[in-house]
N, C-alpha and C positions, 0 to 999 in steps of 0.2 A: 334680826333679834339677837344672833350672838354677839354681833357689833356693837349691841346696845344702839340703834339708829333709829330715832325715831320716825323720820321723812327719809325715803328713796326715791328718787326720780330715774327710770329708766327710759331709756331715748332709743328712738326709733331713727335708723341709720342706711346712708348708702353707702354701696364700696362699687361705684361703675354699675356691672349688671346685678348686685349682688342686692336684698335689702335687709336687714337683720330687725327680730325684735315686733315686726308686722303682726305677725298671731297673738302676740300681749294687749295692743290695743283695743281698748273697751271706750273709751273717752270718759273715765271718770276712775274711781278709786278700784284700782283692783282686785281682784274676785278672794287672792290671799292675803290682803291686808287683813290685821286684824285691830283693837280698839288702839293698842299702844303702838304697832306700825302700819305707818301708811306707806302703799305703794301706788304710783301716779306711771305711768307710760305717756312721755311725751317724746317730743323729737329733737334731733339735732339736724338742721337744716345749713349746708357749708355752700363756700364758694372759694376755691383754692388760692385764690389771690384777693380776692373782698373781706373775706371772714367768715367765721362762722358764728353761731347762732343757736342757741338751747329755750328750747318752745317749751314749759312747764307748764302744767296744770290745764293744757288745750283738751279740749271736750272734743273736736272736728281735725282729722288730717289736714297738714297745713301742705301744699305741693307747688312747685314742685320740692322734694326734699333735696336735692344737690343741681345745682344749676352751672353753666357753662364750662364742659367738658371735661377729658378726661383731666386732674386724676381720681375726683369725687363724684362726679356726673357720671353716665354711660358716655363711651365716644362717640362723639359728633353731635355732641347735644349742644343746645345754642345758651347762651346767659339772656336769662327769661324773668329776670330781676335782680333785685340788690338786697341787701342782707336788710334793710330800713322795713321793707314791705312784710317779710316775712314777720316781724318785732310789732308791727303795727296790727298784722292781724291776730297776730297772739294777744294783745289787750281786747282787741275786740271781744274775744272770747272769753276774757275775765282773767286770762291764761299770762305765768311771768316771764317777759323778756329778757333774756340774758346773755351778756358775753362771755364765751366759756374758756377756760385758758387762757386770760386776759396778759398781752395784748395781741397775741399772735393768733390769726394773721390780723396785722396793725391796720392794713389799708383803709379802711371804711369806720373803725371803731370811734375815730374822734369825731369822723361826722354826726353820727348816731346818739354818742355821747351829749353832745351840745346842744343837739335838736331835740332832748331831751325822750329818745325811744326808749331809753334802758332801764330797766327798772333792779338790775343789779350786775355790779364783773363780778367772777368768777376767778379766785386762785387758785392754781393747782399747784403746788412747789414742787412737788416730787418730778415736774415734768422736767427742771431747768437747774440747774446750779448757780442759777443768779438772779438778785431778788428783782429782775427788771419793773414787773406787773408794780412790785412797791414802789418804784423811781415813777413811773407814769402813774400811776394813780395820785400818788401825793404830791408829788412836783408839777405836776400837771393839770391835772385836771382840779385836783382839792383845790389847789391855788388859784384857778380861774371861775371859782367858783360852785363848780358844779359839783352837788353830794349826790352823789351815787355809791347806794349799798354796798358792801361787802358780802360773798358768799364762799362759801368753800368747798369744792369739789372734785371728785376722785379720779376723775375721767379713767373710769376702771375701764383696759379694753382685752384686758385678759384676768385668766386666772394669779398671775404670776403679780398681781396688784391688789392689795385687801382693799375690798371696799369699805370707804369711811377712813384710809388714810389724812384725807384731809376733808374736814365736814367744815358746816355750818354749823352754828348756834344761834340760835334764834330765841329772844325773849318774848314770849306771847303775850304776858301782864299775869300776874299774881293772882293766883291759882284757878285760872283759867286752860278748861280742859283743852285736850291737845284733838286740832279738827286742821283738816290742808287749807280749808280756808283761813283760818287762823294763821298758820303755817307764813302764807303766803301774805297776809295783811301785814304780820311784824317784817321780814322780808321789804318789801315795799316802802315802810315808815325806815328802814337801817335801823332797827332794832337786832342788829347782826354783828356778828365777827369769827371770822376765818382761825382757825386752829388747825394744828399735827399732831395735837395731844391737851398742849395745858389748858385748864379750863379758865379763864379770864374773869378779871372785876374790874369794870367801870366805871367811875363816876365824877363828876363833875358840877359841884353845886349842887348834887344831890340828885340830878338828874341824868337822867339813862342815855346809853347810847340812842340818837335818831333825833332826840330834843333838841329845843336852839335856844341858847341862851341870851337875850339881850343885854347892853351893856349901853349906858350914859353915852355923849358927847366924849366925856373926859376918861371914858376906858372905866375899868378896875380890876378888882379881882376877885381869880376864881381858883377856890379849892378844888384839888384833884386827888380823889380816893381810886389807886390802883392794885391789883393783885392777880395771884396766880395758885390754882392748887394742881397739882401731878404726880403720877404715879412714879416717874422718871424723874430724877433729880437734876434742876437746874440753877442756874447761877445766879443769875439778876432780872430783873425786869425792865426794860425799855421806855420812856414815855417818852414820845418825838413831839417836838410843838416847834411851827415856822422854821424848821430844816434842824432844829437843837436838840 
């Protein structure tokens, strides 16, 4: 609430023998949420060389929570699946699939990607000094087609990091109250965009982030209404379109 944060999501985590965050889960809204924040305990389920993996809005433990050995597993533990299984049973459960720290670790992410399991990446900037996750998303993946959300996410793993450095924004639809399913619907449609502060205007034709806009045979054109409000003063604004 001080953060002004409407959705938290905290994850339920391995470290070897260790597991953090176990006693929070309830599989539904947590017991401190209150009308204007929601708190959700879901998992981050990893694989040190495949990926990892952010299980949102799961109702059911999803396990194993770290797979094939040390340094996120216990030692001598055997790889007992792929990051695809975990993502797959997180829809089952209504629950959203995400890759968190997008792209790292890279291994498994494009497969997942394509196969269409994801139902949003996850940036974290503060993790990296280089805007890689933007080169792969948009030279990548945007290009080949494939729209997958935007989220934005703190991977708070100490005190020494304020949570909600870097959030999501999420448009739900006009003056529609704020519920995690709701949450999670806009989410899903990429009615989203990642921030470190300013708060963003979109549009395009008049239409929102997540929409698609058809266009003739012969092309045309489309009007672009962009902006930025903050508390910290900055310089310009960016609009990137086909690498410009």
């Amino acid at each position: 609430a001080a953060e002004d944060i409407d959705v938290t999501n905290i994850l339920v985590a391995q470290w070897g023998d260790l597991f953090t965050n176990t006693w929070d889960y309830t599989g539904g809204l947590s017991k401190v949420s209150t009308r204007d924040t929601l708190i959700w305990v879901g998992q981050e389920n990893r694989q040190h060389t495949l990926g990892h993996s952010s299980l949102l809005g799961i109702t059911k433990p999803i396990y194993p929570i770290c797979t094939g050995d040390a340094e996120e597993a216990e030692l001598g533990a055997e790889l007992e699946n792929v990051i695809g299984e975990w993502l797959e049973k997180t829809r089952m459960q209504g629950g959203l699939a995400l890759i968190p720290h997008f792209p790292y670790p890279i291994c498994e992410n494009a497969s997942l990607i394509m196969n269409d399991l994801v139902d949003a990446v996850e940036f974290s900037y503060a993790m990296r000094g280089e805007p890689r996750e933007l080169y792969d998303y948009c030279y990548h993946f945007l290009n080949l087609g494939q729209r997958v959300p935007v989220v934005g996410g703190t991977d708070k793993m100490s005190n020494t990091c304020i949570l909600g450095n870097c959030r999501t924004f999420a448009f739900l639809g006009k003056d529609e109250p704020l519920t995690y399913e709701r949450w999670k619907r806009a989410v899903r449609r990429g009615r989203t965009y990642s921030s470190l502060g300013p708060v963003l205007f979109f549009r395009a034709d008049g239409r929102h982030l997540g929409d698609t806009i058809l266009l003739g045979r012969g092309g045309g054109t489309i009007e672009v209404e962009a902006g930025a409000d903050s508390v910290y003063p900055f310089d310009y604004i960016e609009v990137v379109m086909n690498g410009r």
